[in-house]
N, C-alpha and C positions, 0 to 999 in steps of 0.2 A: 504494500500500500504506500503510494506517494505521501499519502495525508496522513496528519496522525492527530490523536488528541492531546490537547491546548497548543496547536498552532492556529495562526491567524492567517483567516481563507478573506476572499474577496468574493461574491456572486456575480461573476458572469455573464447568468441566466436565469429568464424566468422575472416574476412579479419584484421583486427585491433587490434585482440588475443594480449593483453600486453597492449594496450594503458590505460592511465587514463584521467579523466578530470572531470568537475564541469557538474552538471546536469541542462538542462537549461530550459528544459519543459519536464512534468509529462502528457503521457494518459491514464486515469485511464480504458476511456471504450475498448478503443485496447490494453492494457497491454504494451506499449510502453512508451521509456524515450528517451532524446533528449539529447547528451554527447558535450560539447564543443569541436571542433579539432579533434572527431568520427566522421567514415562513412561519408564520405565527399563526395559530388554529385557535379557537374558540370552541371550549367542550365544557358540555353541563353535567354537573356531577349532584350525586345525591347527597346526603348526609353521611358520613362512617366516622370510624373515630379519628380518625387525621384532621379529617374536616368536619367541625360538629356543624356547622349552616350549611353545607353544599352547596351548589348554585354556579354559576359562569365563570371559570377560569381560564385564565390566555396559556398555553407551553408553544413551545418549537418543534414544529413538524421536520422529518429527514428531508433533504437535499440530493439528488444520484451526485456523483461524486466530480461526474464532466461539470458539472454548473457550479464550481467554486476552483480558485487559482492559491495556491498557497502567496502568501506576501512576506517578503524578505527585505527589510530595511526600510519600508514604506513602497515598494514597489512588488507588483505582480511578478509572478516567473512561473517557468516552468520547472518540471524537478528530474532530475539524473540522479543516476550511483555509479559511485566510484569504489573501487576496494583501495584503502588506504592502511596500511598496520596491520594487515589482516583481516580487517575488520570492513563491513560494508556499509560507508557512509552514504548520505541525500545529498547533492549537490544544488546550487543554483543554478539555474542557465545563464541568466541573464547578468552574473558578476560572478562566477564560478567558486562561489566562497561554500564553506560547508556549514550546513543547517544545524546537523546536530554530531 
């Protein structure tokens, strides 16, 4: 997986085109990421014990994973791997520095 959770994506695609935020869950087998303050759903819930009033709350619906760009120093890019130490790092495209 290019993406991973708590990096910072950009959207793309879709209703949200411009937004940014922290990534807050990774699905690897649906190819989907979960963007903080993204694609925000409106679901009404009942009473239980978490929520003793139930009623209208906002979460973050998944994103397919093509409709978000990882962001690296304040700009877009895309992502590469490099074997560096043995070990296999993310690359930036667009300034070839390593992510993590």
């Amino acid at each position: 997986m290019k993406i991973k959770k708590g990096d910072t994506v950009r959207v793309i695609a879709g209703k949200d085109k411009g937004k940014e935020g922290k990534v807050s869950a990774v699905d690897v087998k649906n190819g989907t990421v979960t963007v903080e303050g993204v694609n925000m759903h409106t679901r009404h819930t009942k009473p239980s014990a978490q929520n003793q009033n139930g009623g209208i709350i906002t979460q973050e619906g998944p994103i397919h994973i093509s409709n978000v760009m990882l962001v690296v120093k304040g700009q877009v890019t895309r992502v590469g791997f490099k074997v560096e130490d043995g070990k296999k790092v993310r690359i930036a495209k667009k300034n070839g520095s390593v992510i993590d």
